[in-house]
N, C-alpha and C positions, 0 to 999 in steps of 0.2 A: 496538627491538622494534616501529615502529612500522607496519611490514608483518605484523606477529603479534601480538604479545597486545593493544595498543589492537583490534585490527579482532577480537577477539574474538566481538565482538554480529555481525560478518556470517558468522560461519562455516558456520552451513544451507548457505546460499549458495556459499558457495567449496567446500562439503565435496562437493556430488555432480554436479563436472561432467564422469563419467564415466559417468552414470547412463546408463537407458537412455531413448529417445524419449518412450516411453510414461507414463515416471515424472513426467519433467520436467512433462510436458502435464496431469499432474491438476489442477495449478492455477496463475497464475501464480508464475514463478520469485523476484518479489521478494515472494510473501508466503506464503513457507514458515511452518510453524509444525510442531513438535514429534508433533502430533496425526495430521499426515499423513505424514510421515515414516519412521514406524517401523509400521506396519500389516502388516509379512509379512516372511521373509524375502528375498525380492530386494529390500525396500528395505533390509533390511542388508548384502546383499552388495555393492548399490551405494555406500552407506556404505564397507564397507569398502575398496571400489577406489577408494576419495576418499582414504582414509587410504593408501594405498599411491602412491597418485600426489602426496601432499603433498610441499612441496620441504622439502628434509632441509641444503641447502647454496645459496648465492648464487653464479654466476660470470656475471661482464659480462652482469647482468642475465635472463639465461636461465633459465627452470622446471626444477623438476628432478624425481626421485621420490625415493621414501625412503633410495636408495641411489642414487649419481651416476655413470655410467661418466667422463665428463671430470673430476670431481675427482677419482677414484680413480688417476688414468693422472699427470695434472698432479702431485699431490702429491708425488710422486720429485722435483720440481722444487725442493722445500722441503729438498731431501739432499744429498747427498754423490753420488747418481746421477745428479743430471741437472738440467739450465740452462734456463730456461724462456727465449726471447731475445728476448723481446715483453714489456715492461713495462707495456702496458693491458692483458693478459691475466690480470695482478693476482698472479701469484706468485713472480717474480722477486725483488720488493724481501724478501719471507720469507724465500729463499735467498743472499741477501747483504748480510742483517743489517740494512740500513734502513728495513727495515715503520715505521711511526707509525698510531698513530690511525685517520691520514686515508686513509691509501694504500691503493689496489687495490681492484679488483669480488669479489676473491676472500674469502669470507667461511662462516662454518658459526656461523653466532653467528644460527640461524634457529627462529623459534616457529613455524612455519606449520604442518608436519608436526605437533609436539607438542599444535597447539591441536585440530586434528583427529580426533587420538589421543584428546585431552582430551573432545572432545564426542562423538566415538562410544563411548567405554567410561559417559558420565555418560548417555546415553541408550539405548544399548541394551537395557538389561533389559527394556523395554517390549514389547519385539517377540514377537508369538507366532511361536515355530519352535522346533524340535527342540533340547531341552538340550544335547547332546552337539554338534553345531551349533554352537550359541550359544558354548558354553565356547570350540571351537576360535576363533570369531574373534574372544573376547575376548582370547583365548593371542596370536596373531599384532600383534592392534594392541601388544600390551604388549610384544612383543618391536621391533617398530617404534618406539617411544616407548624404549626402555631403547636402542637404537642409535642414535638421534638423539641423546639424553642421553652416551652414549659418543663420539661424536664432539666432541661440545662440552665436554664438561669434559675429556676430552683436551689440546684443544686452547687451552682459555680457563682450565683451572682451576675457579676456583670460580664457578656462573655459577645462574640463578634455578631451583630445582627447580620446577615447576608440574605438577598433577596436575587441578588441575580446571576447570573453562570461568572467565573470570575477567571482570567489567566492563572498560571500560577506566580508570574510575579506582584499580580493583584492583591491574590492570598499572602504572599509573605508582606504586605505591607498593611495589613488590616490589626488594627486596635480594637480594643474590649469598649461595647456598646453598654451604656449603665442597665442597670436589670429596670429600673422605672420604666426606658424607652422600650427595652425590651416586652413586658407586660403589656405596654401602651401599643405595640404592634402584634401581640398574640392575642388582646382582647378584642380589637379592630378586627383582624383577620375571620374571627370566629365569629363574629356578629355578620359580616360580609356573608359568610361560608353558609350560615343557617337560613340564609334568605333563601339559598339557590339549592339546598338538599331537600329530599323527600323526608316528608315526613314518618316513612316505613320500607322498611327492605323486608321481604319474606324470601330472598333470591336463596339464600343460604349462603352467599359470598361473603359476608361481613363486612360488606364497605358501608362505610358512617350514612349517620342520617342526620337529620335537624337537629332531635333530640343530643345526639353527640354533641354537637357543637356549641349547644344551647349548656349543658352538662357541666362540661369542661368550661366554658365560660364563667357559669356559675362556682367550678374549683378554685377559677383563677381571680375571681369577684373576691370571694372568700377569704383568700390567703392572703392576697391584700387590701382585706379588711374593707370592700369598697360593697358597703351591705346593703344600701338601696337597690345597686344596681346586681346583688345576686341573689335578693328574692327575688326582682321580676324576674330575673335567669330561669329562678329555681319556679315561678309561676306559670310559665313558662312550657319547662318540661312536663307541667304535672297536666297541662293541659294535651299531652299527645297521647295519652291512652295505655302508658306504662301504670305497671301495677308488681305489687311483692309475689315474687313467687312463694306459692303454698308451703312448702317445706324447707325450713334453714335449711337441714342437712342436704336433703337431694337437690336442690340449686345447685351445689359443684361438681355435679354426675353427668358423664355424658348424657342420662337419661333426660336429661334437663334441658341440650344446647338448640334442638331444636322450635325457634319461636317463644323461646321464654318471654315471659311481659316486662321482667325484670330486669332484661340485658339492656343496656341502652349501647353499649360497645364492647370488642371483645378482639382480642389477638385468634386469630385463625388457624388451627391444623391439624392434617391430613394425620391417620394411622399409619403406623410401619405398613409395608415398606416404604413412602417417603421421604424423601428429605426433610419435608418439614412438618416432622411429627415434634409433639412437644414430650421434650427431657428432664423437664424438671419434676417429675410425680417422684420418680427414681430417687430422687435425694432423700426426699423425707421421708419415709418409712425406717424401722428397723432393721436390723442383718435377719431376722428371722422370715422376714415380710419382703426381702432382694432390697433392700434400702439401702443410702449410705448415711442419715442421719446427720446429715449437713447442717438443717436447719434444725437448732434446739430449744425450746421453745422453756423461758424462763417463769420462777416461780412468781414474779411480780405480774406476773401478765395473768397469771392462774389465778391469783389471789385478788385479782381485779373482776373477775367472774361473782356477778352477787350470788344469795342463795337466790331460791325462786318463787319465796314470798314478796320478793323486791330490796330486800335489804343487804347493805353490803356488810361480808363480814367480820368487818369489825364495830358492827352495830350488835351490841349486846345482847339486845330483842331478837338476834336474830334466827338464831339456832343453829349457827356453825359449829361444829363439831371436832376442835383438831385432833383428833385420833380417828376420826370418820373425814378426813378434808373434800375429796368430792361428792358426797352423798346432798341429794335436795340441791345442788347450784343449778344456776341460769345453764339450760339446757342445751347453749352456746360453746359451754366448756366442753362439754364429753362430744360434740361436732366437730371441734378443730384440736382439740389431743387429745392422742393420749396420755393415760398417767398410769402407775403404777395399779395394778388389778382391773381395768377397765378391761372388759370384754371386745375381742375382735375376731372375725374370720377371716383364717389364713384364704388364700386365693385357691379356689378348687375345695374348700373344707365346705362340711354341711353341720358339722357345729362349732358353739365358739370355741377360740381359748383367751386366755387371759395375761394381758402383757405384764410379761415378769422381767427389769430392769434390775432387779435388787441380788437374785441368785446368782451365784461366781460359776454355774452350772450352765446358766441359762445361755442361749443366744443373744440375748438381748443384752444382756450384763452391763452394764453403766461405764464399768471400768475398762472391760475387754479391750480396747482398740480396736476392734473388728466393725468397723460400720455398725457401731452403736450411740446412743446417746450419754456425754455423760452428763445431763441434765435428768434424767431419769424420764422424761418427756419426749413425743415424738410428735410433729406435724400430721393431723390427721383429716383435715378440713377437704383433703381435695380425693382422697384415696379411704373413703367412709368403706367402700366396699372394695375391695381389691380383686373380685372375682370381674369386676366391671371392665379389667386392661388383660391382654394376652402377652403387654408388655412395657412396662413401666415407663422406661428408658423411649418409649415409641412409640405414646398415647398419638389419641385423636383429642383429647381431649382439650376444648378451647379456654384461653384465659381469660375472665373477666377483665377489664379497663376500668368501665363506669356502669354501676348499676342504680338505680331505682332508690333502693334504701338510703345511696348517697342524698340523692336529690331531696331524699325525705328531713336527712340528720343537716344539710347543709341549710335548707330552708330555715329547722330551727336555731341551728346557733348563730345566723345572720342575724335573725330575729330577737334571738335573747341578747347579743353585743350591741345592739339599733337601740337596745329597751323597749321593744315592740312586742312586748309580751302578750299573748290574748291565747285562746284557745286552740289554734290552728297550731302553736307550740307543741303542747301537749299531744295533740292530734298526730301530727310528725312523727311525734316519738313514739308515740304507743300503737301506732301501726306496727315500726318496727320491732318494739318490744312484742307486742302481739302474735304476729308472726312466727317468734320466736319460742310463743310457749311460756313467757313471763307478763307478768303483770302489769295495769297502767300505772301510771306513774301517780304516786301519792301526792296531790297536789298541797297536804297540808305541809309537808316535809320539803316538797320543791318549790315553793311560792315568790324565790327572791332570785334575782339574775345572779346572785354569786353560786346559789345552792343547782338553780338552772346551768347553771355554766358549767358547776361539775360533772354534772349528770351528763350531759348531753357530748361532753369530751369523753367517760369512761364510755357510753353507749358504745360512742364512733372506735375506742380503743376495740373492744370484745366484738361489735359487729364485724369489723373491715380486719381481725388479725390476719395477716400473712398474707393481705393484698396489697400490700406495698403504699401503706397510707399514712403509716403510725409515725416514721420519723418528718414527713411532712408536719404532719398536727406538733410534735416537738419544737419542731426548728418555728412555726410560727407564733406560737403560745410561749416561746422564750422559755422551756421549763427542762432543757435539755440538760442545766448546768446542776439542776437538781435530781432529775432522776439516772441520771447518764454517770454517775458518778462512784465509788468504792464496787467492793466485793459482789458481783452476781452470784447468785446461788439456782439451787433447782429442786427437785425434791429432796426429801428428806427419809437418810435410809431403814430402810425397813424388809420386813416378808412379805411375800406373796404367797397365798393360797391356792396353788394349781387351778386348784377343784372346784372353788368357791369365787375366787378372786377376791378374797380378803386382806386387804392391805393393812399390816402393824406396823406402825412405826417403830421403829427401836434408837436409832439413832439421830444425828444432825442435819440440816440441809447439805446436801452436795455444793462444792464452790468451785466456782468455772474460770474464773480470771478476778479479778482489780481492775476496775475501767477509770480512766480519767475525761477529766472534758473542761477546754478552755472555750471563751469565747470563740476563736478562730474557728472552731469546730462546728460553727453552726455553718459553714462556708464549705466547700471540700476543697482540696489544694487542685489550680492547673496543673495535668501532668507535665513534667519538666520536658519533656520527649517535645512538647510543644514550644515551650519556651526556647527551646535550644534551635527549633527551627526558625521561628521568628520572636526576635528580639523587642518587637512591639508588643506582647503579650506579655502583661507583667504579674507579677503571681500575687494571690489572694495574699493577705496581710497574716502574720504570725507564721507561715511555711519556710 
């Protein structure tokens, strides 16, 4: 913690470098004081854009905000979806079972966000402005703070509750809060929160609403399994006026961000030239497309795509084809990758071409080392049109948090694990599948909570890939010791037809590592950088 709770006593400081010109200039920057501070509302709105720009997550050193487009996209990397194949990009060694202590930039074991939270909810009250004002942005930092907390005991377990501004000899004496109290303060907080938010922002700012808090309530009802109380969550949201947007694929286009029905939350930003433009488009693509191919998306995740009569394929009925493998699937698959002969347009091109991974010619080459995939796969879910960015590395484009479909697939597996099975099940799901372009759900085939229960975990797997969802559903479904385990593979090599995009297969699946997975592994290790500073932080069990 010692990027956060030691540096406690400079937080003024760190809290308002979003502030505006005029603020900063009242005096100087290194002798802030309490007094000046809080004197009106805009100095708490800039407060509050302090708290919203806090970093919520660590990657190879990078700032982040309260919610992170690159670890959201990355985290599929920690699954059974997808290969991160750059082992300084810090998340590799999490998906192949030999994370330690020591290893990787990739980290959410962060106070920085929290201490912010901390000093603007202990200072606020000072400020004369409008009550009703006031409540909302004490509602929104608490919902901030309750999902920074959901991140980290997620992912840590049991790790230090803090609510108030702390010295730093405070911090170094502070012990690991169990994750039950923890949950039991993130569920409190967001019930508190949703009283006093609107229930719609059209501002374009992206600061939360009801629905957020109602949402993410509903994640964290979910995960631990407390299902009465995350349908009404999930009843809840559905009573504020969200709705699926029209189009899988265009939902992740800028063309999309403005006013979608379907956003309920969303990390915020600005196009180059800003600072906080979002970087993470740039990873996924191919070397032909400016990519670096970071995120590789594996053949289990592919082969989890039904076709689009509804049935999965390895239902004999179904008409899978393996010398044809993506021909006729869930229309879900050719949305978020590509795969070998799928049609794309380069950026600035006015016709397709067709991704060739197999050619030792190609750019794209599987083996080259050049910012390619060697999964033979690329993330394509967020970068459908590439002619959409002027610049990858320097989008506008905002990330998802919590959407709509969530609130829809969370509704029903609350309902299917309650045995609360009735029609509004079904309904759930086949809006989403609907949407998508596939089919209702056969209810003669899905009629029993074991056969429910599958269905409604693959939906949430194909729906939510690469939104940072999937090792969640793992770690809480216990199933990580099963699928998290031997050889990953990726496509399987063959030709590509320039001209046509016809993919032959000729050869084997490609194999990308050997993954292992202990119990401990459902836990992530405290980084030791922690422990070593204070000795009352004792590390997860098996590290």
């Amino acid at each position: 913690m010692k990027k956060n709770l030691i540096l406690n006593i400079l937080a003024i400081s760190l809290l308002f470098t979003s502030c505006k010109k005029d603020f900063l200039d009242r005096q100087p920057q290194d002798a802030y004081s309490n007094t000046s501070l809080w004197t009106s509302e805009s100095d708490a709105a800039a407060a509050l854009a302090g708290v919203y720009n806090g970093q919520s997550v660590t990657f190879a050193d990078e700032s982040t905000g309260w919610a992170d487009a690159t670890w959201i996209v990355y985290l599929d990397c920690v699954s059974d979806n997808a290969y991160n194949q750059y082992p300084w990009e810090g998340f590799q060694a999490y998906g192949n079972g030999t994370v330690n202590p020591s290893t990787g930039d990739a980290s959410a074991y962060n106070y920085t966000g929290i201490t912010r939270a901390n000093f603007f909810l202990a200072n606020i009250g000072k400020t004369p402005m409008d009550a009703t004002d006031k409540a909302n942005m004490i509602a929104q930092v608490r919902f901030i703070r309750a999902y920074e907390y959901f991140l980290m005991s997620q992912l840590y377990g049991d790790v230090p509750l803090v609510t108030t501004v702390l010295t730093p000899a405070q911090s170094l004496a502070l012990t690991r809060t169990s994750k039950a109290d923890v949950v039991k303060f993130i569920l409190s907080e967001l019930a508190a929160a949703a009283t006093d938010l609107p229930a719609t922002n059209t501002s374009g700012d992206g600061h939360v609403t009801k629905g957020a808090a109602l949402a993410l309530k509903a994640r964290v009802d979910l995960y631990n399994a407390n299902y009465a109380d995350c349908i009404t969550d999930c009843q809840a949201v559905m009573k504020l006026g969200y709705a699926l947007y029209p189009s899988y694929t265009d939902l992740f286009r800028m063309t999309a961000q403005a006013n979608n029905p379907e956003i309920i939350a969303s990390a915020q930003y600005v196009e180059n030239p800003s600072a906080n433009s979002n970087g993470v488009l740039g990873v996924m693509p191919s070397n032909s497309m400016g990519g670096w191919s970071s995120i590789d998306p594996l053949q289990n995740l592919v082969d989890s795509y039904e076709m689009d009569n509804g049935k999965p394929i390895t239902d004999p009925a179904s008409g899978y084809d393996p010398t044809n493998p993506y021909a006729n699937r869930d229309p879900r698959l050719a949305a978020t990758i590509l795969y070998p002969g799928a049609p794309y347009k380069p950026a600035g091109a006015t016709v397709n071409s067709y991704f060739d991974p197999m050619d030792a010619s190609s750019p794209d080459y599987y083996a080259s080392g050049n910012n390619t995939s060697p999964s033979g796969y690329v993330v394509k879910k967020y970068t459908s049109n590439l002619s959409d960015f002027d610049n990858l590395f320097q989008s506008g484009l905002n990330m998802t948090v919590i959407r709509y479909a969530e609130v829809l697939l969370t509704d029903a597996e609350a309902k299917i694990e309650a045995n609360q099975i009735d029609g509004s099940v079904y309904s759930d799901i086949n809006l989403v599948r609907n949407r998508a372009g596939m089919p209702s759900v056969d209810q003669s085939v899905y009629s029993t909570q074991a056969a429910l229960r599958t269905l409604v975990r693959n939906e949430r797997r194909v729906e939510f890939a690469f939104e940072g969802l999937r090792w969640f559903d793992l770690q809480r479904w216990k199933i990580a010791s099963q699928v998290m385990t031997g050889p990953v593979y990726g496509a399987k090599t063959g030709t590509v037809n320039t001209t046509t995009g016809k993919y032959t297969i000729t050869g084997n699946p490609l194999k990308l590592e050997t993954r292992t997975f202990a119990d401990k592994n459902y836990l992530w290790p405290i980084p030791q950088s922690e422990i070593d500073l204070n000795k009352n932080i004792k590390q997860n069990p098996g590290y």
